[in-house]
C-alpha positions as CSV (number, residue, x, y, z in Angstrom):
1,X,141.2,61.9,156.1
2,X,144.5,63.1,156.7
3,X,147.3,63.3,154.2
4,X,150.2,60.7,154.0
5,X,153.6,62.1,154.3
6,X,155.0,63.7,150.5
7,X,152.0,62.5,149.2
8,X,148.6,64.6,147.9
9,X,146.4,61.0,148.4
10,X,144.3,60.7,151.3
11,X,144.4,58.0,154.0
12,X,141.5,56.5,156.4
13,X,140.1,59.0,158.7
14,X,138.2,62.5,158.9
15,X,138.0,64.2,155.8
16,X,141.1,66.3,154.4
17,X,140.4,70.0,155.6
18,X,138.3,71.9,152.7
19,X,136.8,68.7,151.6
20,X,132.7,68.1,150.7
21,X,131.3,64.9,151.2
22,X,129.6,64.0,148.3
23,X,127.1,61.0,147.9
24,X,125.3,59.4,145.1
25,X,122.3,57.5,144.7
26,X,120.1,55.1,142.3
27,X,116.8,55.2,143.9
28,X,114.6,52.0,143.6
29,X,114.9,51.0,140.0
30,X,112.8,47.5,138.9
31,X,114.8,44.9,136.6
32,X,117.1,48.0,135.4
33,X,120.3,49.9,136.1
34,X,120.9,51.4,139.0
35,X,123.2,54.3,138.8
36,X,125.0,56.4,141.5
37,X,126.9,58.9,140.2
38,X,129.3,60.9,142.6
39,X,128.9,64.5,140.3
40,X,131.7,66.2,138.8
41,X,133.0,69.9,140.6
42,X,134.6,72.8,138.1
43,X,138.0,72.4,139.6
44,X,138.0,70.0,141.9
45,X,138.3,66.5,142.2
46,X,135.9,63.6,142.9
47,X,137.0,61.3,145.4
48,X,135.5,57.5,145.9
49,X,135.4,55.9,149.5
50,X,133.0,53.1,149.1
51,X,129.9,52.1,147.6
52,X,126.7,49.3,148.9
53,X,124.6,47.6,146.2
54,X,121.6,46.3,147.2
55,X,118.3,44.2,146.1
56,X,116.0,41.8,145.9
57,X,115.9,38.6,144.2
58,X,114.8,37.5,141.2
59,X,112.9,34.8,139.1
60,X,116.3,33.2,138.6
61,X,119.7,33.6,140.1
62,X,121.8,36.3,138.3
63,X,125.9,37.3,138.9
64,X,126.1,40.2,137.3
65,X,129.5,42.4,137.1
66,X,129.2,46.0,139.3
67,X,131.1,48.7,137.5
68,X,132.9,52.0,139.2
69,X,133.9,54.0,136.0
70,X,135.6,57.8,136.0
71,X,138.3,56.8,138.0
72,X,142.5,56.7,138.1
73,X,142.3,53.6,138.8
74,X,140.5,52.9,135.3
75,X,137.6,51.0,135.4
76,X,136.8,48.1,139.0
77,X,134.7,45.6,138.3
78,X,133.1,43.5,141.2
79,X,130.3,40.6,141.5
80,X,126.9,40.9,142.7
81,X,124.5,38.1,142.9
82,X,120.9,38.3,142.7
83,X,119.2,34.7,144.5
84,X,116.0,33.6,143.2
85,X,112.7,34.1,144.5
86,X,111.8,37.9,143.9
87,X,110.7,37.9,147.5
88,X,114.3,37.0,148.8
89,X,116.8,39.9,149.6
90,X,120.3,39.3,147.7
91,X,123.5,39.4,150.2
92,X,124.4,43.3,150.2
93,X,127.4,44.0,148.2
94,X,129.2,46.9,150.4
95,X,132.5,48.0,149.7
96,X,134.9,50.2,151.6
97,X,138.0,51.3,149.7
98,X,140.6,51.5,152.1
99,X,142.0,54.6,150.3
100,X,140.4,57.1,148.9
101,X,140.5,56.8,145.0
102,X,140.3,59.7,142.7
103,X,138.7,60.6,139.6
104,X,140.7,60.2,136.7
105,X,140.8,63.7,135.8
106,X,139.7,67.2,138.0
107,X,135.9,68.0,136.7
108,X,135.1,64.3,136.6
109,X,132.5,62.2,137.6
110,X,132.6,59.0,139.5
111,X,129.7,56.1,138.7
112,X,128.9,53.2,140.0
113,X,126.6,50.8,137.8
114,X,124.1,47.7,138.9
115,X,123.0,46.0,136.4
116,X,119.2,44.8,135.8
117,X,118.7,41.4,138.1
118,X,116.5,40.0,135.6
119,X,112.9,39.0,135.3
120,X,111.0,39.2,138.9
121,X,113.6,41.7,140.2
122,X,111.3,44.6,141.7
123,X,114.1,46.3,144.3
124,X,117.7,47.2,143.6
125,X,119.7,50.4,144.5
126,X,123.2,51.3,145.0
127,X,124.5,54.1,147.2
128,X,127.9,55.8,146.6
129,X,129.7,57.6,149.1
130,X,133.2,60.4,148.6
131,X,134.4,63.7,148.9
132,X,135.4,66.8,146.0
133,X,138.8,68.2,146.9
């Protein structure tokens, strides 16, 4: 990513020079959270660039809010849907920022939260991508 002019935030493109790529992940989780957290660096800062939230269905359609929390931006809040029928897959929710955003703080972590899909809901995950500067 290469720096805008006068500014310290990154825009699209390779990674600023010194930056780690960082990525988080839930795992498979069953009718729970799925967390990815993008971890915290002693002195450095925890950059988002996009996150994909994906799953199965469920017994009964669910919308349930996806959080990102830990960032400058406060909290984003986006809509994921889980159909019905636990043998279904639910459209993947993929987002791609189209700036970097930063932790709120240096030393802070970024998360990104599924909620549970509900009763019958036997695959979800969500994958987090970023960089520590």
């Amino acid at each position: 990513m290469s720096l805008e002019s006068g500014g310290s935030t990154p825009a699209p493109g390779p990674l600023p020079a010194g930056a780690t790529p960082v990525v988080g992940s839930s795992g498979n989780v069953a009718n729970a959270q799925a967390v990815a957290t993008l971890p915290a660096a002693a002195g450095k800062t925890t950059w988002i660039t996009g996150f994909q939230c994906t799953a199965s269905g469920a017994t009964a359609a669910l919308p349930v809010v996806v959080t990102v929390t830990g960032t400058i931006s406060s909290n984003m809040s986006f809509i994921f849907s889980f159909v019905t029928g636990a043998l279904l897959g639910s459209p993947m929710l993929a987002i791609a920022f189209p700036q970097p955003i930063p932790a709120s703080a240096v030393n802070t972590a970024i998360v990104v939260t599924l909620p549970a899909g509900g009763l019958g809901n036997t695959n979800a995950t969500v994958t987090a991508q970023g960089f520590q500067l």
